[in-house]
N, C-alpha and C positions, 0 to 999 in steps of 0.2 A: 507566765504571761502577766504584762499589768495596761492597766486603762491608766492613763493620762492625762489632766486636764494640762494644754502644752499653754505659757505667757503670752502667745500670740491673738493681738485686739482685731484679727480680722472677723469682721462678723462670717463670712463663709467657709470660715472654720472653727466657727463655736461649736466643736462639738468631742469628746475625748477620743484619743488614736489608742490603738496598740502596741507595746513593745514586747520585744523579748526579755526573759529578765536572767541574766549571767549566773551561774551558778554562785560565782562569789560573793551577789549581791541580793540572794535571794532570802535570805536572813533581815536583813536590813530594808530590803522595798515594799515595805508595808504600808498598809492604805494609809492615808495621810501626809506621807513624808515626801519633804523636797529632794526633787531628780533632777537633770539635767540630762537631756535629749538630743538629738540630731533630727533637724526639723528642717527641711528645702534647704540642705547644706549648712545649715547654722547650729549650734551649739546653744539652745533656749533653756530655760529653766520650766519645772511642771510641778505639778502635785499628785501623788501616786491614788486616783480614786479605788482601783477596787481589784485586786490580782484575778486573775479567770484562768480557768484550764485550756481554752481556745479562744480562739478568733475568728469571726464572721466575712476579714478582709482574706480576700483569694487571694491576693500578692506578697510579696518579699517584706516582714519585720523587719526591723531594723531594733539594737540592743539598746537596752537603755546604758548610757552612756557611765553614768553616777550617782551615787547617792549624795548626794547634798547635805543633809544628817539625818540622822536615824530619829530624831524627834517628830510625832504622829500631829503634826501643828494643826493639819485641818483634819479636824471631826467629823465623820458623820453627818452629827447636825450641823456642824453649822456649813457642809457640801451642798447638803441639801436646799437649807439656807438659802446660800448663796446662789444656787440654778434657779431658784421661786423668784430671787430678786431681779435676774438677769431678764429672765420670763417676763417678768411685773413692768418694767421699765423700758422693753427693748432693747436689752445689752448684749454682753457677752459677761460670760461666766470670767474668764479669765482678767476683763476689767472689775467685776464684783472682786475678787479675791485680791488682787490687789488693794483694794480697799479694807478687805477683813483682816489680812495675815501681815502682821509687819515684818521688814525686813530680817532678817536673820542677825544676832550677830553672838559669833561664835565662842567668846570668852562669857558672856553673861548666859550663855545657853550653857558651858562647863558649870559654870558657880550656881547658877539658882536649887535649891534645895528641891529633893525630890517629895513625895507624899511618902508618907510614915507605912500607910499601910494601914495602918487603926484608922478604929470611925473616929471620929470627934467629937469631942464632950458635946451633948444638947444643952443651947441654951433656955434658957428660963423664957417663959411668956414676960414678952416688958408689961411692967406696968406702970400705973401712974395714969393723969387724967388729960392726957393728950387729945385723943381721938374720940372725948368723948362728949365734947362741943358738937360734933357731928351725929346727929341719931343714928347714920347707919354703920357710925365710926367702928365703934365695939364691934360688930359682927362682923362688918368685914376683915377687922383682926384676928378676931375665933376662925373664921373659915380659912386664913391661911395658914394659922396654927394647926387644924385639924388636919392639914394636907390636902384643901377643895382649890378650886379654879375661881374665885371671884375674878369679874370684869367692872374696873369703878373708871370715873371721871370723876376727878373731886375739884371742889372749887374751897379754895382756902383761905380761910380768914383772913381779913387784913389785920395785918401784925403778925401771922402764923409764924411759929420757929419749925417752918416746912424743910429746912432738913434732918432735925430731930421726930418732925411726925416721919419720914419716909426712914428715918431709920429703926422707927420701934415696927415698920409692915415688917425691913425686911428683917428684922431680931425675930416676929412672928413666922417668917417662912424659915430661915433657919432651924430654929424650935422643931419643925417637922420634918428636917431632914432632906432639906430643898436648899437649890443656890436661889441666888439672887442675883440679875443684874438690873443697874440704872443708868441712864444717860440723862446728861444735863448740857445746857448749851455753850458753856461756857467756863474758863476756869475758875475765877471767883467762884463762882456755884458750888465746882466740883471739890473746892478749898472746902467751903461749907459741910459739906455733904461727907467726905473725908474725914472731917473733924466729929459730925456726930456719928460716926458709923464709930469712930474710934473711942467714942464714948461708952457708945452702945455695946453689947453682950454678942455678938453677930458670931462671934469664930475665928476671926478670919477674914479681913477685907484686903482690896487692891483698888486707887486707883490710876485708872490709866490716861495718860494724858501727854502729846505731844511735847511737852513744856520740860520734862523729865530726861529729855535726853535718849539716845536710839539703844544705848544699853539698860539705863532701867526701866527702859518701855517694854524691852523683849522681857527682861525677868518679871516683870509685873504681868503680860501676859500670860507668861509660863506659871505662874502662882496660879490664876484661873485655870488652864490649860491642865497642869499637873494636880489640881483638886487642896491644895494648899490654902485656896485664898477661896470662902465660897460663898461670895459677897464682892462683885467687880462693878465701880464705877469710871466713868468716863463720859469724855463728850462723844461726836455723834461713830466714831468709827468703831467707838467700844458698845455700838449694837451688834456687831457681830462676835465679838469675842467668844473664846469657850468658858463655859459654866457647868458643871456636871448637876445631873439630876437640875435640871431650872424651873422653879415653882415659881417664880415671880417677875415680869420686868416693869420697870417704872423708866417715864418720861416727865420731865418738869420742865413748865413751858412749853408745849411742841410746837407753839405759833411760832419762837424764836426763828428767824431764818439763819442760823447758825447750825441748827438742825438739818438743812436743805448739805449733802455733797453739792458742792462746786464739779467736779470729775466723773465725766464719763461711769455709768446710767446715771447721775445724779438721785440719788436714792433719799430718800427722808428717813432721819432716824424711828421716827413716830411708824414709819410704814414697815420698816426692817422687825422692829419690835412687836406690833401686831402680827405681822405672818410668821415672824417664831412663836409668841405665845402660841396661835394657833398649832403651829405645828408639832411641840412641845407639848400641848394642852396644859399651858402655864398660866395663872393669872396676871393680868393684867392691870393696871394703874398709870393714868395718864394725870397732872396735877398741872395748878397754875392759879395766878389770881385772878386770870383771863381765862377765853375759853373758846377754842376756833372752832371755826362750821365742822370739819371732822371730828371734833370731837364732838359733837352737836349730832352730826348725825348718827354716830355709834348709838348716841342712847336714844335717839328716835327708831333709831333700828332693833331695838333693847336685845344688840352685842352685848353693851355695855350699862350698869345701874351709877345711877348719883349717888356722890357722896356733896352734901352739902348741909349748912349749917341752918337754922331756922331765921326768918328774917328778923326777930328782936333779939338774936345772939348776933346778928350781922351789925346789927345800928347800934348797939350797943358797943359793939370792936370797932367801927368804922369811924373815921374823922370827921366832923363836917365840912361836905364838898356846898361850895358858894360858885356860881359862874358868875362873872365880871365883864360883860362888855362898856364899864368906866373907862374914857379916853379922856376926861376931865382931871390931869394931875399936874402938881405944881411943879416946878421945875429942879429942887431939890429931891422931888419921888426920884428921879433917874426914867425908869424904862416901866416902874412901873405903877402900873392903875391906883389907886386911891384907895381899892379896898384890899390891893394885893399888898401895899404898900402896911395899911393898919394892921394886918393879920403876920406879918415878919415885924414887925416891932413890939407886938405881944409877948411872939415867941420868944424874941430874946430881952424881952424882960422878963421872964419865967424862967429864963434863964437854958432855955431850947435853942437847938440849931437851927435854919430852915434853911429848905430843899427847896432850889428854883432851878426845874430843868426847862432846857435851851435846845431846839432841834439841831443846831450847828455849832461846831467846835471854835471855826474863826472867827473873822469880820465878814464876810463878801456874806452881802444879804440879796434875798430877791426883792419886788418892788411890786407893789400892788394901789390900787388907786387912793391918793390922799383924802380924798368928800368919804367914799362908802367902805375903804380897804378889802375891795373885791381885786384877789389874784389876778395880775395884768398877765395876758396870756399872748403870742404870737398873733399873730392875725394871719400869716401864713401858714403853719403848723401847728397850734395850739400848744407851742412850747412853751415853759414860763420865760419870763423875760428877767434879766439882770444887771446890774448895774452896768451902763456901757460907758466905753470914752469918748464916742464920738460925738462931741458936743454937748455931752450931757446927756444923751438919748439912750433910752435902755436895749437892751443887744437879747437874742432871743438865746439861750442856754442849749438848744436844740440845735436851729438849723443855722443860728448864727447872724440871723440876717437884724436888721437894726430895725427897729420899730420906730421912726420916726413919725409924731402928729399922731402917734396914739391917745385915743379915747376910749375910754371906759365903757364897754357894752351897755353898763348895769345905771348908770345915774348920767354918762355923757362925761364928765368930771376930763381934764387932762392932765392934771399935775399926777404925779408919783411919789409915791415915798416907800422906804424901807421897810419890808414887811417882817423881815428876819435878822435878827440878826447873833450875831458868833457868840459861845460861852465865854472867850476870851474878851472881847468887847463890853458882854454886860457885866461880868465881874468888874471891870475897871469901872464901869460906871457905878456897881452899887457900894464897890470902894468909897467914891465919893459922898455917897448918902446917907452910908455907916459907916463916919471916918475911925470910928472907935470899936470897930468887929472886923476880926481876921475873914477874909475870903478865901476859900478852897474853891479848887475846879477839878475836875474828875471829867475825863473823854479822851482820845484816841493817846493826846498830847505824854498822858501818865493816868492811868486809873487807881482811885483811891478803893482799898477795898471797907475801910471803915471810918470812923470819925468818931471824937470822942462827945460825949453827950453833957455839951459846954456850950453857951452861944458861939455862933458863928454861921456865917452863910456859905453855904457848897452850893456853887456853878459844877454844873454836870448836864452830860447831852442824855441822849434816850440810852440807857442801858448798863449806865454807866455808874448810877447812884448808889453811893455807899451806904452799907448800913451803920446805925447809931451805934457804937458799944453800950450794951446796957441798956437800951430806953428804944428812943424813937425820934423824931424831926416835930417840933412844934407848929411848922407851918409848911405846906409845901405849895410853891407858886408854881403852875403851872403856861408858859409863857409862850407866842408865837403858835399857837396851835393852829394857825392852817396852814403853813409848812408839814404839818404831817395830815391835815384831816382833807388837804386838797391837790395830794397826789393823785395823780394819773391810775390807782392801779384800783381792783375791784376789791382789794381787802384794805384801802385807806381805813376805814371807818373799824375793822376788825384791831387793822395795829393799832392805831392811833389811842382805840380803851385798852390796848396791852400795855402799850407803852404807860397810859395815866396812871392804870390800876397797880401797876410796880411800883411806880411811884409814894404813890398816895398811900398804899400799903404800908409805908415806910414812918408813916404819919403815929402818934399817939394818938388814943382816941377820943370822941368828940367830949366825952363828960370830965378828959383831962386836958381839955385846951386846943387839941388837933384841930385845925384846917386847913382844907385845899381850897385853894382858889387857881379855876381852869378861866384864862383868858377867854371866851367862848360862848357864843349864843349858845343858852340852856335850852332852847329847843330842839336842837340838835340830838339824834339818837344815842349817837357816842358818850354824849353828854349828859343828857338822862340816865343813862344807863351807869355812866361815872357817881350820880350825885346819888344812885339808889346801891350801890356795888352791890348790880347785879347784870355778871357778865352772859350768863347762862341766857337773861330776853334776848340782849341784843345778839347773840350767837342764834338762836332761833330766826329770830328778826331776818338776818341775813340769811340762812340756810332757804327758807321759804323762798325771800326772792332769787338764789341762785337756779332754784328749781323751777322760776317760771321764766329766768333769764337762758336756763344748760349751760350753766355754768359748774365746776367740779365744787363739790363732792358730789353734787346728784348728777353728774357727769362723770365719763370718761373722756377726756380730754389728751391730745398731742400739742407738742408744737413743733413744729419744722422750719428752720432755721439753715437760712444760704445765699448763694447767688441763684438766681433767676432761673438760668441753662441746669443747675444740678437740680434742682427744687422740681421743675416740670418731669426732669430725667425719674428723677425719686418715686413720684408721683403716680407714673405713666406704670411705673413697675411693680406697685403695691396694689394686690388685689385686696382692697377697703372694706368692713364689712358693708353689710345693703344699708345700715341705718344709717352711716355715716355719713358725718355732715363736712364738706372743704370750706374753709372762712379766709377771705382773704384772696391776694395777698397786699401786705403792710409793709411798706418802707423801711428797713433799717438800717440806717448809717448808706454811706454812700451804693455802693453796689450789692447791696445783700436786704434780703425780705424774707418775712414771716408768714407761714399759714399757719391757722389752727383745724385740726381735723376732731371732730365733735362725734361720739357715738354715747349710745344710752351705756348704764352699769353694767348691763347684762354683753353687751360685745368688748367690753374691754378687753378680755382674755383675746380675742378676735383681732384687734385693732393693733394689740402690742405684737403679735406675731407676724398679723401683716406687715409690720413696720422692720420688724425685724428681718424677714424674709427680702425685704428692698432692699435696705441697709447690706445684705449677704451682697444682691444682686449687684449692685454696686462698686462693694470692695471688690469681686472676682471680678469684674469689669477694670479692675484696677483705676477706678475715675478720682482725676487730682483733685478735685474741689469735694469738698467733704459735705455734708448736712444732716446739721445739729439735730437731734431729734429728744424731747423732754416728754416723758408722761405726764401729765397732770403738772405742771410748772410752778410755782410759787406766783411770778411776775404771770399774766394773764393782759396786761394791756400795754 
């Protein structure tokens, strides 16, 4: 007999069947391995959870059809894993797994090497004086040497060679006979990250990464998988990967929303990684030069211990940050300010690059009031408004509707002007103003992953910023900033210092010429927080007020997403817990709205199940209109 978890995303059949299991195939259907099933006539694929001597169904089994391959792909842990995530999210198990197990494919599953069978050589305790800027740096390395559970948050110096410090943790967890996994948000990263793990003493690393192609993706997993490789990076899908013995996982950046699945439960890797460390009783390390309310609350909840550097090893690393709200510059500046302008012509007299990032890739800018440059906003929707054709009159980016005879809430003012505008656009312009410095651009267009440490100015959007070979950026201008500090959503003010402090990170430090200059009222919290690089207040900052807003993390939070008619149907069928709060509902796009269902920490186990349980109700209703359902969402407005 085996238990089956069958590929089918109906929620009222999330849950494993019985089959028979053929004598032929009874050698080969062991827990783990892909099967292939007869399920309501169809021919589905499964994963064999767990063989039994019986069955609790009083009716007629049906055989399992085929072994798929004899390869045990899903583990234990990471079965279990993935049921915690389905649970945590209001999913199904079999859309979880889709996300963890990639496709099969059967020539690189013959060729990948198997494990030897011997342990493998222990690597040496790294040394050297990496970790040891941070006072609580050294211990936390002894205690994963030693084989303990440390839980850190660290906040990394500006300048850090953070993927050389995250590869001497995991050479320390190695050393005692533990894997290692890490996620990072992105490839560049995982380049980085790659490179010093290959430097480093580890054993043994893989990483895995869409970008590799669907064959040496599957033999990269199977390195993990088959204890070969025991050290696995990757972006957010390689939180589930297998890892034998796992003493450590690390996340860099979790603010990233790259981190966030796009696909059905939409899972966070930050979230996937905490409930296996817990469940593993592995240590944990979340890193960044930022530092989001969740991680903020781990260590108000003391989950989690800081790891951070003392504040005259900070200012001492850190560039000098200038905020410039100067609009007095000469016409040869270009775009920019007067003091943004002196501080890029230092640098490359010093013979420095300098970083000027640009929230937008192209030309099409929004528009905001010419007298006070306050965000001109719909007057019907509070949408932003943008350049329009008809007759010069700006057009609202939301609902579309034209803002004519707009005036300025804030001073009356009517004119408009360009508040944003494209990487593409202001390199041409600062082409003009340094006709004798090469201009680089970096964003969706082509991403540079480095730059040589020579004058020149690099145009780059948020995320995009190369690092210097060798050195650092003599100046970096930071431009356009209320394009990001006055979006619409409740974490502006959280990215907006992610985004800076990436940046500016990038900077040399202030006693070797570094400065940032952020276009921005320095009264501003973001801003403060940027000129002191200290992301840790303003992450507090925020946390406090979401807990007197209930808003997540000191919340459990849904979002329910649909038309109108499934939304109420949804509704009507979810027994809610008693604390739960209905918000809403909010207009989205033409015929579809948004509720938010709010409950304390304490009933979210409660809230996901109820949602879950409608979700069942639902599908077995067979109803054509679907509804979206997000735990704790990223977007919140």
């Amino acid at each position: 007999m085996a238990r089956v978890a069958v590929e089918v995303g109906l929620a009222h059949l999330d849950r494993p069947f019985d089959y028979l299991v053929p004598a032929e195939l009874s050698d080969t259907a062991t827990p783990g391995v892909r099967v292939r099933v007869r399920f309501a006539g169809q021919l589905v694929d499964g994963f064999v959870l767990e063989r039994t001597a019986g069955s609790e169904h009083g009716g007629k089994l049906a055989f399992l059809e085929k072994v798929t391959s004899p390869e045990p792909v899903l583990t234990p842990e990471v079965a279990i894993l993935a049921r915690a995530i389905a649970d945590r999210y209001a999913g199904t198990l079999a859309d979880v797994l889709r996300l963890a197990i990639p496709p099969r494919h059967a020539r690189a599953e013959k060729a990948a090497p198997q494990h030897s069978g011997t342990a493998p050589d222990q690597p040496p305790m790294p040394t050297g004086p990496g970790w040891d800027a941070y006072p609580q740096g050294p211990a936390f390395l002894r205690a994963l040497g030693d084989g303990r559970n440390p839980r850190a948050v660290w906040a990394a110096l500006p300048g850090e060679d953070w993927p050389r410090r995250i590869a001497e943790a995991a050479q320390a967890t190695v050393h005692s006979g533990r894997g290692v996994l890490i996620v990072v948000a992105d490839a560049r990263d995982l380049d980085r990250v790659d490179a010093a793990l290959a430097d480093a003493d580890v054993g043994g690393h893989t990483a895995l990464s869409a970008a590799s192609g669907p064959g040496e993706r599957y033999t990269r997993f199977l390195a993990g998988l088959r204890g070969t490789a025991r050290v696995v990076a990757g972006n957010r899908a390689a939180a589930f990967a297998p890892v034998a013995d796992l003493g450590l996982v690390v996340i860099w950046d979790d603010g990233d929303d790259l981190h966030a699945e796009p696909r059905a439960p939409y899972p966070h890797a930050r979230e996937v990684l905490l409930t296996r460390a817990h469940q593993a009783g592995a240590a944990a390390l979340l890193g960044g030069f930022a530092r989001t309310t969740e991680a903020q609350a781990l260590l108000e909840s003391e989950w989690a211990r800081e790891i951070a550097a003392p504040r005259d090893t900070v200012r001492a690393r850190a560039p000098m940050v200038t905020p410039s709200e100067d609009d007095s510059r000469p016409a040869d500046y270009g775009r920019l300010p007067s003091l943004a302008w002196r501080a890029a012509r230092d640098a490359l007299k010093a013979e420095l690059p300098v970083l000027i990032q640009v929230p937008r890739r192209g030309y099409a800018p929004s528009v905001a009031c010419a007298n006070c440059r306050t965000p001109a906003r719909c007057p019907a929707c509070r949408g932003p408004l943008g350049l329009g054709t008809a007759q010069g009159a700006a057009t609202c980016r939301w609902c579309g509707k034209i803002a004519s005879g707009y005036a300025c809430p804030a001073c009356g003012g009517r004119a408009l002007r360009a508040s944003v505008v494209g990487a593409r656009r202001t390199a041409e312009e600062l082409g003009r103003t340094f006709p004798d410095v090469p201009v680089w651009t970096s964003g969706r267009d082509g991403v540079l992953a480095s730059v040589a440490a020579e004058p020149a100015l690099v145009v780059s959007t948020p995320g995009a910023e190369p690092v210097v070979a060798g050195g650092g950026y003599g100046a970096v201008l930071l431009l356009d900033t209320w394009a990001l500090l006055t979006r619409a959503d409740l974490r502006a003010g959280e990215e907006t210092l992610r985004r800076w402090l990436a940046a500016a990170s990038l900077a040399v430090p202030g006693d070797q010429g570094g400065r940032v200059v952020v276009v921005a009222d320095g009264a501003l919290a973001p801003v403060q927080a940027l000129i002191r690089f200290d992301p840790g207040w303003l992450a507090a900052r925020d946390l406090a007020e979401r807990r007197e807003l209930g808003f997540p993390p000191a919340v459990r939070m849904a979002s329910l997403t649909g038309v109108p008619a499934a939304i109420a149907e949804f509704l009507d069928g979810a027994v809610l817990p008693d604390d739960a709060e209905v918000l809403g509902p909010v207009p989205i796009g033409e015929d579809q709205e948004r509720y938010l269902v709010r409950t304390g920490r304490a009933g979210g186990r409660a809230l996901a199940e109820s949602l879950r349980a409608a979700s069942g109700l639902r599908s077995a209703r067979k109803r054509p209109d679907s509804v979206r359902v997000q735990i704790d969402p990223l977007e919140l407005l």
